[in-house]
C-alpha positions in Angstrom: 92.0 85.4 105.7 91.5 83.5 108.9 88.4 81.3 108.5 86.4 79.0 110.9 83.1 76.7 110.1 80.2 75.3 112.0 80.3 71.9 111.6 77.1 71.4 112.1 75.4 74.0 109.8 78.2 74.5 107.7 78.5 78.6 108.9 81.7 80.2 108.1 83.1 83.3 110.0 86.0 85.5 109.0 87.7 86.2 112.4 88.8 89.9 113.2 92.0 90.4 114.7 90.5 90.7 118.2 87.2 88.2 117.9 84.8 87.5 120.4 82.3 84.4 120.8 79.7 84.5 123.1 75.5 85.0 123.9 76.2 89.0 124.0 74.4 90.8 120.8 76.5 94.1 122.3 79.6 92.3 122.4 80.3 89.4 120.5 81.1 89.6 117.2 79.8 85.6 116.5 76.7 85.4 118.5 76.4 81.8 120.4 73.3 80.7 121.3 73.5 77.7 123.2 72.6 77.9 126.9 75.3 76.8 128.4 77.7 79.3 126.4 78.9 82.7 128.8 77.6 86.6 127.4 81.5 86.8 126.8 82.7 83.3 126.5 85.8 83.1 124.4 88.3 85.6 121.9 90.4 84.6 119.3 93.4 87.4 119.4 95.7 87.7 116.4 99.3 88.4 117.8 101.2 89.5 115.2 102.6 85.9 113.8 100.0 83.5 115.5 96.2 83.0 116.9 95.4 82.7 120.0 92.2 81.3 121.6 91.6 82.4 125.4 88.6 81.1 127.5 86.5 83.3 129.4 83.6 80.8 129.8 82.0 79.5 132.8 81.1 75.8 131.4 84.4 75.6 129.6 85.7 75.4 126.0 87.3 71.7 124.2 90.0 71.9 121.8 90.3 68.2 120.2 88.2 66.7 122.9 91.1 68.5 125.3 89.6 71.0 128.2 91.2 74.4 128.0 92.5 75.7 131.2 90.3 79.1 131.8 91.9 82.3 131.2 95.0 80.8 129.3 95.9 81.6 126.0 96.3 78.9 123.5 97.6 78.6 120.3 95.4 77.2 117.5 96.1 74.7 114.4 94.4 74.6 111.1 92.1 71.5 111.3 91.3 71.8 115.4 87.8 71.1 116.3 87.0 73.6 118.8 84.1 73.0 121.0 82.7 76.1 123.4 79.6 73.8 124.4 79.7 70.2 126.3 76.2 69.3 124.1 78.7 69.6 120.8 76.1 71.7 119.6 78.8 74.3 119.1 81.3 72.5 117.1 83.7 74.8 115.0 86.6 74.1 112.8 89.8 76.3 111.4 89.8 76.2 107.7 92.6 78.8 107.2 95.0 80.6 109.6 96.0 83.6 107.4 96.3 86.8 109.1 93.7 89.1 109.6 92.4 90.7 106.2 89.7 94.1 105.5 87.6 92.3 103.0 84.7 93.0 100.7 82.6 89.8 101.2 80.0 89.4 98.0 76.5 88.7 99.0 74.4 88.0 95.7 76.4 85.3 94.1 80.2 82.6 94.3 82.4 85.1 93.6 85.7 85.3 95.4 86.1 87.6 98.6 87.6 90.6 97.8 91.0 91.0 100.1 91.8 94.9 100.5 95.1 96.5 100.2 94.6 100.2 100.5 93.0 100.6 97.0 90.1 98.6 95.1 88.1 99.2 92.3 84.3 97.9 91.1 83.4 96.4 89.9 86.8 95.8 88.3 90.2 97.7 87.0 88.4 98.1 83.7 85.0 100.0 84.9 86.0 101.7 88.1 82.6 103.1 88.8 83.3 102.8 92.8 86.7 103.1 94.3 87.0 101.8 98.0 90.4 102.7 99.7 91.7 103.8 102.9 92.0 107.6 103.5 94.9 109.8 105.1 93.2 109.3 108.4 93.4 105.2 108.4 89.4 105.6 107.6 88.2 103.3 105.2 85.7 104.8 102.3 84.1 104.2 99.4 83.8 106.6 96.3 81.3 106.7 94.3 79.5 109.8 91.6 81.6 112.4 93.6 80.4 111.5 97.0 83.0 109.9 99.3 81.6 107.5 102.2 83.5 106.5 105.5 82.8 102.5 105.6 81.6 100.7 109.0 82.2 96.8 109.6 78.8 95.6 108.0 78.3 98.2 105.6 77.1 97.2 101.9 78.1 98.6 98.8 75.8 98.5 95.8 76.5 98.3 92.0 74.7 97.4 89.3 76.7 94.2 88.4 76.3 93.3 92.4 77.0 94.2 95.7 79.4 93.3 98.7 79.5 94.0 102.3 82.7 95.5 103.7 84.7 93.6 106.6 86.9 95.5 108.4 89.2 92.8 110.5 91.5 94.8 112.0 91.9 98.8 113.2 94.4 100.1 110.6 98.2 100.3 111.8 99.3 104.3 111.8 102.3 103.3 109.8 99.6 102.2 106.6 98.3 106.1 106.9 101.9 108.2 107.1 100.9 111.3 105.4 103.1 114.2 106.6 102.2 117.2 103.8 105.6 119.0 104.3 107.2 115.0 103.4 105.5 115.5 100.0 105.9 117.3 96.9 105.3 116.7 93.1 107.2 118.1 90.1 105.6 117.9 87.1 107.6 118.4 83.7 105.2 119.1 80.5 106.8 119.4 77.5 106.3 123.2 75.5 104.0 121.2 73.2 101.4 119.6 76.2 102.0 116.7 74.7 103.9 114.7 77.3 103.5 114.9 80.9 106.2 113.5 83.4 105.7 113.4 87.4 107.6 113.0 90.4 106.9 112.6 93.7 109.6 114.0 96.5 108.7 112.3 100.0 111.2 113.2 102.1 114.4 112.5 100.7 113.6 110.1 98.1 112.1 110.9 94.7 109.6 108.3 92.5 109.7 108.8 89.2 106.6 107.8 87.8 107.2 108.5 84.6 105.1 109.8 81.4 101.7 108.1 81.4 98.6 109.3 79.6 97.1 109.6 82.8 99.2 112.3 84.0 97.6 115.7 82.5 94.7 114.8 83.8 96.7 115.6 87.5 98.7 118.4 85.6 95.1 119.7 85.3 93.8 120.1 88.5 97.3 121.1 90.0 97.1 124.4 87.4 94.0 125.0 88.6 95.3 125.3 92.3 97.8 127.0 91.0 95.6 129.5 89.6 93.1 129.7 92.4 96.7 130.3 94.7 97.5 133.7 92.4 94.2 134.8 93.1 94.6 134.9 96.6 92.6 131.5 97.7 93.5 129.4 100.5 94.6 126.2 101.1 90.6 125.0 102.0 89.2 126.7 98.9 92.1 126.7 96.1 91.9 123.9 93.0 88.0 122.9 92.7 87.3 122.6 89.4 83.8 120.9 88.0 84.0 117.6 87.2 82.0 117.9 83.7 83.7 121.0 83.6 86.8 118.8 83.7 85.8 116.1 81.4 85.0 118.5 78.5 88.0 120.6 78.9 90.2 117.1 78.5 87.9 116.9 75.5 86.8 113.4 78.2 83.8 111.3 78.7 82.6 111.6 82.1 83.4 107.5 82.9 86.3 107.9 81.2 87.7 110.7 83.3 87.3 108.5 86.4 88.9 105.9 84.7 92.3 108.2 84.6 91.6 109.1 88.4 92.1 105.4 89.1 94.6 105.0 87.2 97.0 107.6 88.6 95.7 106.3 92.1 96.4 103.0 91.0 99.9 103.7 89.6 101.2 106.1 92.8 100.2 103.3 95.1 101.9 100.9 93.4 104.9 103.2 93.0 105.6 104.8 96.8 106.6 103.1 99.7 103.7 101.5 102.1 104.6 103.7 105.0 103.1 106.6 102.9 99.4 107.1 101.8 98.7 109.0 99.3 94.9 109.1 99.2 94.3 113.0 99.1 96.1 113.0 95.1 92.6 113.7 94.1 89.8 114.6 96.4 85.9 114.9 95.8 83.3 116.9 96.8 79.6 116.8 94.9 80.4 117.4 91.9 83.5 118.7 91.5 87.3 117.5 92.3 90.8 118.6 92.9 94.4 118.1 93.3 95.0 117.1 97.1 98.4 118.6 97.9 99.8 122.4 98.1 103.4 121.6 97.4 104.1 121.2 93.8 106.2 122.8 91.1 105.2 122.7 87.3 108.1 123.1 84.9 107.0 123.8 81.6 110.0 122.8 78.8 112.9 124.4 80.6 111.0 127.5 82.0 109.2 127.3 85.3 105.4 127.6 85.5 104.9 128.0 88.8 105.5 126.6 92.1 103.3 126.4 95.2 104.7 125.8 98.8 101.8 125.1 101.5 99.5 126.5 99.2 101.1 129.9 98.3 102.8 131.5 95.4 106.5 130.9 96.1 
């Protein structure tokens, strides 16, 4: 992730895609407070391969001891010494010139900053107590005890074993949140005994096998009980809650162990369909209860068909 620090008090800022230095609390996201320093005085713009520094100031800006012409965009070096005030009270350096990164930033302790791709778990892969990802609607959320939270630039997320706050750097590309529901469809195969589960997932007109995994009747689950809901005449809105205790004692589970297999099928489809498609709705939450996300599916049960449901009705 992009990085600049104060050289003078040793402040660092992660840079947003579109970042703006200047006195304005409204509208910059690094507040400057020297006086001779503009309410808008400066962005740093990520382009797509490089970044970019315009001046907007009034008193100008120094790269390198150089003056910047005003309203031209220049490209910026790890290592430059940027100066927005002539006291060199205001005296910044790039550290880093990655691109743009949604982070979760610790705020108790050294850990590492925690760079996002679509799905993250706390506080780690082996306690998943909180799951932060980004939804169908390129919203960013956090999951935690059946409540599911949209996530704001400066939020904070709480756990016992610490807590983070969430920076979002960039708006979220609509190729990152492709979810067309008539593109997807699963097909699960469960052998006559229940004791193996196999899933695939049709998007379009390539299949993803994902295998046989533990994980998997846990999703076989839910989708019979949308299945079930469908035959008695519920719709798409209502069809496949089921209680989440409900749901842990049925998969004879204990309730942290149940959303232990939600992560790990979340985990496992991520890593297993293409980045232009987001699968976030696979399980969705409500207080206290859960269900399978999609109403295309078709369960095959040894070589008879269970059932199959097309935009949420019986076909």
């Amino acid at each position: 992730m992009a990085t600049m620090e104060n050289l003078l008090t040793g402040e660092k800022v992660f840079l947003k895609s579109h970042h703006v230095f200047g006195r304005s609390r409204d509208k910059a996201d690094t507040e400057l407070e020297n006086r001779d320093i503009s309410q808008i005085h400066a962005a740093i713009l990520w382009n797509g391969w490089e970044w970019l520094l315009t001046d907007f100031s009034r008193n100008g800006i120094w790269i390198d001891g150089a003056r910047l012409d005003r309203g031209k965009n220049t490209a910026l070096k790890k290592g430059d010494v940027i100066r927005f005030s002539s006291t060199g009270e205001s005296a910044w350096t790039l550290s880093d010139l990655k691109p743009p990164a949604n982070m979760l930033i610790p705020v108790q302790n050294q850990a590492p900053v925690i760079e996002l791709d679509r799905l993250r778990a706390l506080p780690d892969d082996a306690t998943p107590d909180i799951l932060v990802y980004l939804s169908h609607t390129g919203q960013w959320v956090y999951e935690h005890q059946d409540v599911t939270t949209p996530l704001s630039n400066g939020d904070m997320i709480h756990h016992q074993s610490g807590s983070w706050r969430f920076f979002r750097a960039e708006p979220v590309a609509t190729t990152l949140s492709r979810e067309i529901d008539g593109d997807i469809r699963f097909v699960f195969h469960v052998s006559t005994d229940e004791e193996h589960v196999e899933i695939k997932v049709l998007l379009g007109a390539n299949t993803i096998d994902l295998g046989e995994r533990a994980h998997h009747y846990m999703l076989l689950t839910l989708a019979r009980q949308r299945l079930n809901d469908a035959r008695q005449g519920d719709d798409q809105a209502t069809q496949g809650w089921i209680e989440a205790d409900w749901m842990a004692e049925m998969l004879n589970l204990e309730p942290n162990h149940l959303n232990i297999h939600i992560y790990r099928i979340r985990k496992q489809v991520k890593a297993s369909v293409p980045k232009t498609f987001n699968l976030s709705r696979l399980v969705e939450r409500r207080v206290g209860g859960l269900r399978f996300g999609y109403p295309d599916f078709q369960i095959l049960r040894g070589a008879s068909v269970e059932g199959t449901l097309c935009k949420g009705k019986i076909a």
